[in-house]
C-alpha positions as CSV (number, residue, x, y, z in Angstrom):
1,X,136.6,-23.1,134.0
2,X,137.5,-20.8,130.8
3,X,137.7,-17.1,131.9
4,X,138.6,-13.6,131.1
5,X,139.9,-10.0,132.8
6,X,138.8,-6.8,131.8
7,X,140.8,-3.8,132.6
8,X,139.0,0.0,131.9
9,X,141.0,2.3,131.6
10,X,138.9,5.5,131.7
11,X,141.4,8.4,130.1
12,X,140.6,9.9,127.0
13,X,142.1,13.5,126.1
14,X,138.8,14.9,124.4
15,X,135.0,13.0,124.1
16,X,134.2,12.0,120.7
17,X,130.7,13.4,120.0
18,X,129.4,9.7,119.4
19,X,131.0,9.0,122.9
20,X,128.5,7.6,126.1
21,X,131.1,5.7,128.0
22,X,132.2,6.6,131.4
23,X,135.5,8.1,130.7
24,X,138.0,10.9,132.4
25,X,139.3,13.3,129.6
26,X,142.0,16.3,129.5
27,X,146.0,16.6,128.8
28,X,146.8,15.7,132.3
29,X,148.9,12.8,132.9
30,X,146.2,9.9,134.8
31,X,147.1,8.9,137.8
32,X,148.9,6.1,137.2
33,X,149.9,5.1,140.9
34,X,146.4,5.5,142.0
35,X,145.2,3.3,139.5
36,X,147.4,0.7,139.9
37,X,146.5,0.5,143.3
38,X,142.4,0.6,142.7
39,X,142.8,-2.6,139.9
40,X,145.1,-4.6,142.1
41,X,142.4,-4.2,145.1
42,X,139.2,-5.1,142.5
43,X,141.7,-8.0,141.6
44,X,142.1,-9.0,145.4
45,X,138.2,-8.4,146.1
46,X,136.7,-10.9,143.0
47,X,139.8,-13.1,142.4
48,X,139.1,-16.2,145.2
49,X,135.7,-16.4,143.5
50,X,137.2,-17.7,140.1
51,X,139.0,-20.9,139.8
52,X,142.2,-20.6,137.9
53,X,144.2,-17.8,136.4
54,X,142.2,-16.8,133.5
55,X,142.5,-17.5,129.8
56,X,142.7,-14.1,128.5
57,X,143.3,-10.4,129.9
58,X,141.8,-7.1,127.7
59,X,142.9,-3.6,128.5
60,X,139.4,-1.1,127.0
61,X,138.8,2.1,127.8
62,X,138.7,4.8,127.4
63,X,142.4,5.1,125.7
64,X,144.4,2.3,127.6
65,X,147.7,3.4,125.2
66,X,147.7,6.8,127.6
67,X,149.3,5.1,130.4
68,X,152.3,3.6,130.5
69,X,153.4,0.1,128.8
70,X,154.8,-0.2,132.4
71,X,151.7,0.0,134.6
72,X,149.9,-2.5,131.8
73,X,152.9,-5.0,132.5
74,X,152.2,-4.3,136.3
75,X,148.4,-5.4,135.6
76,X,149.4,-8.0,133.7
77,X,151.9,-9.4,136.2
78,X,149.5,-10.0,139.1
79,X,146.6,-11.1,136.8
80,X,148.7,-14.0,134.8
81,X,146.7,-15.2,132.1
82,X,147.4,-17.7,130.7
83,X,146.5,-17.0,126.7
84,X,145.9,-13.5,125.1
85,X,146.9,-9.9,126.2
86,X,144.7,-7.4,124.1
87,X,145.4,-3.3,124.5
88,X,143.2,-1.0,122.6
89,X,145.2,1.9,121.6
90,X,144.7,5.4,119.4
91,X,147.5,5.7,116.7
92,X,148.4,9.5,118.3
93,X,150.0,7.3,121.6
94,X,152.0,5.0,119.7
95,X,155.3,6.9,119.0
96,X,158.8,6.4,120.1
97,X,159.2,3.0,122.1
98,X,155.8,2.1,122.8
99,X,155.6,-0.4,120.4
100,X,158.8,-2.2,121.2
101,X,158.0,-1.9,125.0
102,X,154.3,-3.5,124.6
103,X,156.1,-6.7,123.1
104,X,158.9,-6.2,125.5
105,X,156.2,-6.9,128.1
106,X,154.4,-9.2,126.9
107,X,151.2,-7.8,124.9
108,X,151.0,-10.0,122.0
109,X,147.5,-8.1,120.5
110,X,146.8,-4.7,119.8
111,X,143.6,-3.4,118.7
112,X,144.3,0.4,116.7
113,X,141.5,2.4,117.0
114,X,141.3,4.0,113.4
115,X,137.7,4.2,113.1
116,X,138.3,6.3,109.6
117,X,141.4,7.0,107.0
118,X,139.4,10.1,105.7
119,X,140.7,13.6,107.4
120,X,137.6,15.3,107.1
121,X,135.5,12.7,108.7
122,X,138.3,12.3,111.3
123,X,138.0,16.0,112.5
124,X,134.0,14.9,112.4
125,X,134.2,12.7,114.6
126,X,136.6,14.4,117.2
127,X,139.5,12.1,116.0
128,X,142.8,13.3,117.4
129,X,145.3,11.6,114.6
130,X,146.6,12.6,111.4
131,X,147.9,9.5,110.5
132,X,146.1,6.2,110.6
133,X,148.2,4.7,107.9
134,X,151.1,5.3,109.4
135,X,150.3,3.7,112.8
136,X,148.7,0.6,111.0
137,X,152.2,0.2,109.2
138,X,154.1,0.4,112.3
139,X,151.6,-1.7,113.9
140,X,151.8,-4.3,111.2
141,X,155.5,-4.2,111.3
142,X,155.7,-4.6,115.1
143,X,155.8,-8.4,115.6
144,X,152.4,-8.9,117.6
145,X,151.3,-12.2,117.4
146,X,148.0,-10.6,115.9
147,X,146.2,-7.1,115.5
148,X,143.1,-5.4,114.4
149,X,141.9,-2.0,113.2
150,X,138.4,-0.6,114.0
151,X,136.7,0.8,111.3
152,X,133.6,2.8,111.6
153,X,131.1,3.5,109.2
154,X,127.8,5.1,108.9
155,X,129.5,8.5,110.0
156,X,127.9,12.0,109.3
157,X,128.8,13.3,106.0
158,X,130.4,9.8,104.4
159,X,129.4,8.0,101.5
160,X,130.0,4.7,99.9
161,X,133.2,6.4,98.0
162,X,134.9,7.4,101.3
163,X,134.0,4.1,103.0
164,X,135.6,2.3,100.1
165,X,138.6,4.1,100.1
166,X,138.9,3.5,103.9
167,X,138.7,-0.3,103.2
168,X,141.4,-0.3,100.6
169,X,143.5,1.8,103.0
170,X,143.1,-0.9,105.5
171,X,143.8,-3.5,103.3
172,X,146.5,-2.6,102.1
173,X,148.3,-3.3,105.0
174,X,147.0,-6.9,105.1
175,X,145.4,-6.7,108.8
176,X,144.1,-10.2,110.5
177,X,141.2,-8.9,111.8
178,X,139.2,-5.9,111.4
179,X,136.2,-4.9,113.9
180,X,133.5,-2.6,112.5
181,X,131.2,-0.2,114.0
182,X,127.8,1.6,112.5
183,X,127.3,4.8,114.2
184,X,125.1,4.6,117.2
185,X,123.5,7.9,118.2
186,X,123.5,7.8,122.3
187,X,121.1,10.8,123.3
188,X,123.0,12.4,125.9
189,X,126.3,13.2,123.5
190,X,127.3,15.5,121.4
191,X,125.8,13.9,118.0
192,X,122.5,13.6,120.2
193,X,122.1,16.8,120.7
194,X,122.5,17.5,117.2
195,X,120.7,14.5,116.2
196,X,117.5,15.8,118.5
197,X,117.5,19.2,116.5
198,X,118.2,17.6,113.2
199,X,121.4,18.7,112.6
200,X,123.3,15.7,111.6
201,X,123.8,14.9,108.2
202,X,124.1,10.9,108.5
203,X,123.2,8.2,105.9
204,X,119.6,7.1,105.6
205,X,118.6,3.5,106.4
206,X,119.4,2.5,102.5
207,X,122.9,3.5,102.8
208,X,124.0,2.2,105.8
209,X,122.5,-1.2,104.7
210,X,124.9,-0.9,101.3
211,X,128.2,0.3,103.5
212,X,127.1,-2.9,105.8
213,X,126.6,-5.1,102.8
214,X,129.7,-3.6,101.4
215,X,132.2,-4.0,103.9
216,X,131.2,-7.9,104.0
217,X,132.0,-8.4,101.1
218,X,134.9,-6.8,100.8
219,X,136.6,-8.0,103.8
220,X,135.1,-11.2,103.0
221,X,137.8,-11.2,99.4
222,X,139.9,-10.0,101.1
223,X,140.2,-13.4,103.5
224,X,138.9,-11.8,106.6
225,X,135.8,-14.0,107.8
226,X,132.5,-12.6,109.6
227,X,132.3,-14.8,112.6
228,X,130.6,-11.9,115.0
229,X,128.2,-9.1,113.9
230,X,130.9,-7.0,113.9
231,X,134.5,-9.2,113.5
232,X,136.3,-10.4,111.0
233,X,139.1,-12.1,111.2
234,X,141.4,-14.9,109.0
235,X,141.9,-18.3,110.4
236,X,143.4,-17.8,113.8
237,X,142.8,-14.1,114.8
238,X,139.8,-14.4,116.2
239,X,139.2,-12.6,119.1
240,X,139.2,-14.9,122.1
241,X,138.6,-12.7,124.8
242,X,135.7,-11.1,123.5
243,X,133.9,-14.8,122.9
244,X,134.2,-14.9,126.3
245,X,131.3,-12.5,126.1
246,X,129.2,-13.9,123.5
247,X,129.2,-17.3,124.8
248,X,128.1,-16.3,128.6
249,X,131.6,-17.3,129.9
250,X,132.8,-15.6,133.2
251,X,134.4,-12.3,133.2
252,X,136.2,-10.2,135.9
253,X,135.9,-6.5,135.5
254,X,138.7,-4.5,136.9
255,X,138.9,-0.8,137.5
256,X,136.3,2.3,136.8
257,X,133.3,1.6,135.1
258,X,134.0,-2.0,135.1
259,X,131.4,-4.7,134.6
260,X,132.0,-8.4,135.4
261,X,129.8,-11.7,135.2
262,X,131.2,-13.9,138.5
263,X,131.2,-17.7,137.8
264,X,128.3,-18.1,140.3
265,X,126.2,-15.4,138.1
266,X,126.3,-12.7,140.2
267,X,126.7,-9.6,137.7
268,X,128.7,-6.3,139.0
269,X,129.1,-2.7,138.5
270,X,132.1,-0.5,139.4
271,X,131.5,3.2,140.1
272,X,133.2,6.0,137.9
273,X,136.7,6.7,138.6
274,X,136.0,9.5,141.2
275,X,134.0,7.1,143.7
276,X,135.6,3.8,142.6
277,X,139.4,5.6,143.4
278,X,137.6,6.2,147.2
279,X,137.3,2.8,147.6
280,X,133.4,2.8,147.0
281,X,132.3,-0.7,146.2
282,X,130.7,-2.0,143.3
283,X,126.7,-2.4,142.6
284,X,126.3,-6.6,142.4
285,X,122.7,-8.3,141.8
286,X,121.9,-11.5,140.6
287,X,119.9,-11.6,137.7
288,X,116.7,-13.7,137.4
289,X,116.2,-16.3,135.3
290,X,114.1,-14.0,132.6
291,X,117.0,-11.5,132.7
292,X,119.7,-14.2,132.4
293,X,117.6,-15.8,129.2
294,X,117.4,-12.4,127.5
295,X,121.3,-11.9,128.3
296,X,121.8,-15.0,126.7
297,X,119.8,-13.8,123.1
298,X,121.9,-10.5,123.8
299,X,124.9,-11.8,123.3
300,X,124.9,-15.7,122.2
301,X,123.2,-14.4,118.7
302,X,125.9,-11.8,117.9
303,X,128.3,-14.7,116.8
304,X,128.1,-17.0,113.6
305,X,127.7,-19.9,115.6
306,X,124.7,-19.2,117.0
307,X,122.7,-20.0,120.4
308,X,121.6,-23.1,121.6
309,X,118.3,-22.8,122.9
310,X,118.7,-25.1,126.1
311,X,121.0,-22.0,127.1
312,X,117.2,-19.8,127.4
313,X,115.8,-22.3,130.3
314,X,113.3,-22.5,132.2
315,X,112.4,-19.7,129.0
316,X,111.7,-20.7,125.6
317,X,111.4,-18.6,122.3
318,X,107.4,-18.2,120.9
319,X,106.9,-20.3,118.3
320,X,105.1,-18.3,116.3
321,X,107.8,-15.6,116.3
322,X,110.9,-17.8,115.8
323,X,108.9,-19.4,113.1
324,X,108.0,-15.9,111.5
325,X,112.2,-15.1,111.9
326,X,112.8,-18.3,109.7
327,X,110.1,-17.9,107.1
328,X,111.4,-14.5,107.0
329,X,114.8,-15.7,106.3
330,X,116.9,-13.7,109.2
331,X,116.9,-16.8,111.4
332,X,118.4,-20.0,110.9
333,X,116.4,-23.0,113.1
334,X,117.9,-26.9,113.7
335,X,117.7,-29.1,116.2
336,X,117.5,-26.8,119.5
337,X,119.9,-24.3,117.8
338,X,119.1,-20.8,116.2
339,X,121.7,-18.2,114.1
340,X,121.3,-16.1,112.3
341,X,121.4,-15.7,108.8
342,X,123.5,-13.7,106.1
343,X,120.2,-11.6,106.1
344,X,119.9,-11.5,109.8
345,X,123.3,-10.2,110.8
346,X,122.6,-6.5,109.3
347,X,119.6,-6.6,111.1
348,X,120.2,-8.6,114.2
349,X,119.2,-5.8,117.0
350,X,115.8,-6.0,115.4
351,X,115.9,-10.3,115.7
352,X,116.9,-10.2,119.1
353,X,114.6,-7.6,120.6
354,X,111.7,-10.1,118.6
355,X,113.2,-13.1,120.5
356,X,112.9,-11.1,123.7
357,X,109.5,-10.1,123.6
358,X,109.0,-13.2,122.7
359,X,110.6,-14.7,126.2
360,X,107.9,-12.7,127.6
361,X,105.2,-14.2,125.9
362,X,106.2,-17.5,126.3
363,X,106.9,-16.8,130.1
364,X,103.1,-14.6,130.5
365,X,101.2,-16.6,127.9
C-alpha cells in the first residue's frame, strides 16, 4: 500500500490577507517541545492502521521553515519514509545554516514560497521578504535533490507586465518545478472584506484567463510540463507526495488542522492548535459512497492523467452532461476514462462542479 504523511505546521508571523487556513501567528518562538510531542502522539494514534512506513512525508503549514531543522529531523525520524521529504518554507527563514542543516538531515525537497518577485505586490499581499531572488539562488545552489517555487498570479493591482517579469525572474534560475496559484478570495479574510465592499482592484475574468494562458506557455518553453492544474515540473520533479492526493491514495495527517484519509476510508479532522495541544481528539466520519464519488471528481480531475470512471461506483457521470463537456471541448472521453482538456484545465472548477451535479442526477434520476 502506497502512502503519505502530512505534517501542519500552524506558525506564521502575520496573516496574508488572502489567508483562510487555520494558522497561529506572532514573533514568538512556537512551541517547539509541545509540538513535537502532539505529532508523535497523532503518529502513535493512526500509525497501526497503515501498513508500511509510508512513501513520502510533507511538512505545510502555516510556515514549517519557523521551527527548527532539528524538530523536522525529529518528525522525520519516527515517521521513516521511505521516498521524499518536502518542507515548505518562506525565503525570510532561510538564512545562516538552515539550508545546509535541512540536507544535513535529510530533506531532499524544498518548496520556496515566493508567490511574487514584484515589491509592491509583495507588500500587497502581506509578504514578509525582500528578496525572492536571492533565496531561489541559494535554494538552487543548495544541493536538494529537487525544488519548487510558488508563483501566484491574479493578485490585486498586477498585470500581464508584472507577471511576466516574475516568470523570467523565476526562470532565470532554472527551477524543476514551479506550482502556481490564482488568487482565491475566501470571505472571511482580509481581501474579503475588501472584496464585499468593492475595494479590491483585481484582474477581471479576461485577464486572469491570459496570465493563466500565459504562464502555460511560458513554463511550458521553458521545459517545465503541466501535469496538475497547478504543477509543472521537468521530467522527474514531479511532486509525488501530492499525487498521493489526486489519485485517492491514503494519507496520515499529523498535527493542528491536520486532515488524513485512513486506508479503510475513514476521513479525519484535527482541531486547531489550542484544542489539538490539549489532547482533544480529532472529528472522523466515513463518507458515503455519493461523497466518496464526488471526492474522487475533486481531486482525480486536477491531474493530466485524468480519472477513470470505475473510480465513481456505484455513481456514474449523466450522459447528457459529460457529453455536453466533450462537445464543448473541456473534457476529454475514452474508454471509461475522462481528462480534461488544454481548454478544461483553466476552467476545471467549473467541469467538476458539472460532473457533480451530475452524480446527483444520475443517483436521483
Amino acid at each position: 500500500m502506497t502512502w503519505g504523511a502530512y505534517v501542519h505546521v500552524p506558525w506564521c508571523r502575520v496573516r496574508c490577507p488572502y489567508c483562510a487556513f487555520e494558522i497561529v501567528t506572532g514573533d514568538a518562538a512556537p512551541p517547539e517541545a509541545a509540538f513535537l510531542d502532539g505529532v508523535l502522539a497523532d503518529l502513535a494514534r493512526w500509525r497501526p492502521v497503515f501498513d508500511g512506513p509510508p512513501g513520502t512525508l510533507y511538512f505545510g503549514g502555516g510556515t514549517p521553515s519557523r521551527v527548527s531543522v532539528r524538530t523536522l529531523a525529529s518528525i522525520a525520524e519516527a515517521v521513516k519514509p521511505t521516498g521524499s521529504i518536502t518542507v515548505e518554507a518562506n525565503p525570510e527563514d532561510l538564512g545562516g545554516t538552515w539550508l545546509a542543516d535541512a540536507r544535513a538531515a535529510g530533506i531532499d525537497r524544498l518548496s520556496l514560497g515566493v508567490q511574487t518577485l514584484q515589491p509592491d505586490l509583495l507588500r500587497r499581499v502581506g509578504r514578509a521578504h525582500h528578496d525572492g531572488r536571492g533565496a531561489i539562488e541559494a535554494v538552487a545552489s543548495a544541493g536538494f535533490a529537487s525544488w519548487s517555487v510558488d508563483l501566484m498570479f491574479g493578485l490585486p493591482g498586477q498585470d500581464r507586465a508584472a507577471l511576466d517579469r516574475d516568470l523570467a525572474g523565476i526562470l532565470a534560475y532554472d527551477p524543476p518545478h514551479v506550482s502556481i496559484y490564482g488568487l482565491t478570495i475566501e470571505p472571511e479574510t482580509g481581501y474579503g472584506r475588501l472584496d464585499a465592499r468593492r475595494a479590491l482592484p483585481v484582474p477581471e475574468a479576461d485577464a486572469w484567463r491570459d496570465m493563466y494562458d500565459g504562464i502555460v506557455a511560458t513554463l511550458g518553453a521553458a521545459g517545465l510540463e503541466r501535469y496538475e492544474v497547478s504543477n509543472f515540473a521537468k521530467p522527474g520533479h514531479r511532486s509525488t507526495h501530492n499525487a498521493l492526493y489526486w489519485t485517492g491514495a491514503p494519507y496520515m495527517g499529523l498535527g493542528p488542522s491536520a486532515h488524513g484519509l485512513a486506508p479503510d476510508g475513514r476521513r479525519w479532522a484535527n482541531p486547531p492548535f489550542a484544542a489539538w495541544r490539549s489532547g482533544e481528539p480529532p472529528e472522523i466520519e466515513t463518507p458515503d459512497p455519493a461523497q466518496r464519488a464526488t471526492d474522487a471528481l475533486v481531486s482525480g480531475l486536477r491531474g493530466v492523467e485524468g480519472l477513470d470512471l470505475a473510480r465513481l461506483a456505484p455513481f456514474a457521470t449523466d450522459p447528457r452532461t459529460l457529453r455536453q463537456l466533450v462537445t464543448a471541448g473541456l473534457l476529454a472521453h475514452e474508454d471509461g476514462h475522462i481528462r480534461l482538456t488544454a481548454a478544461g484545465f483553466p476552467v476545471a472548477d467549473a467541469v467538476v462542479r458539472a460532473l457533480a451535479r451530475g452524480l446527483v442526477a444520475a443517483r436521483t434520476g
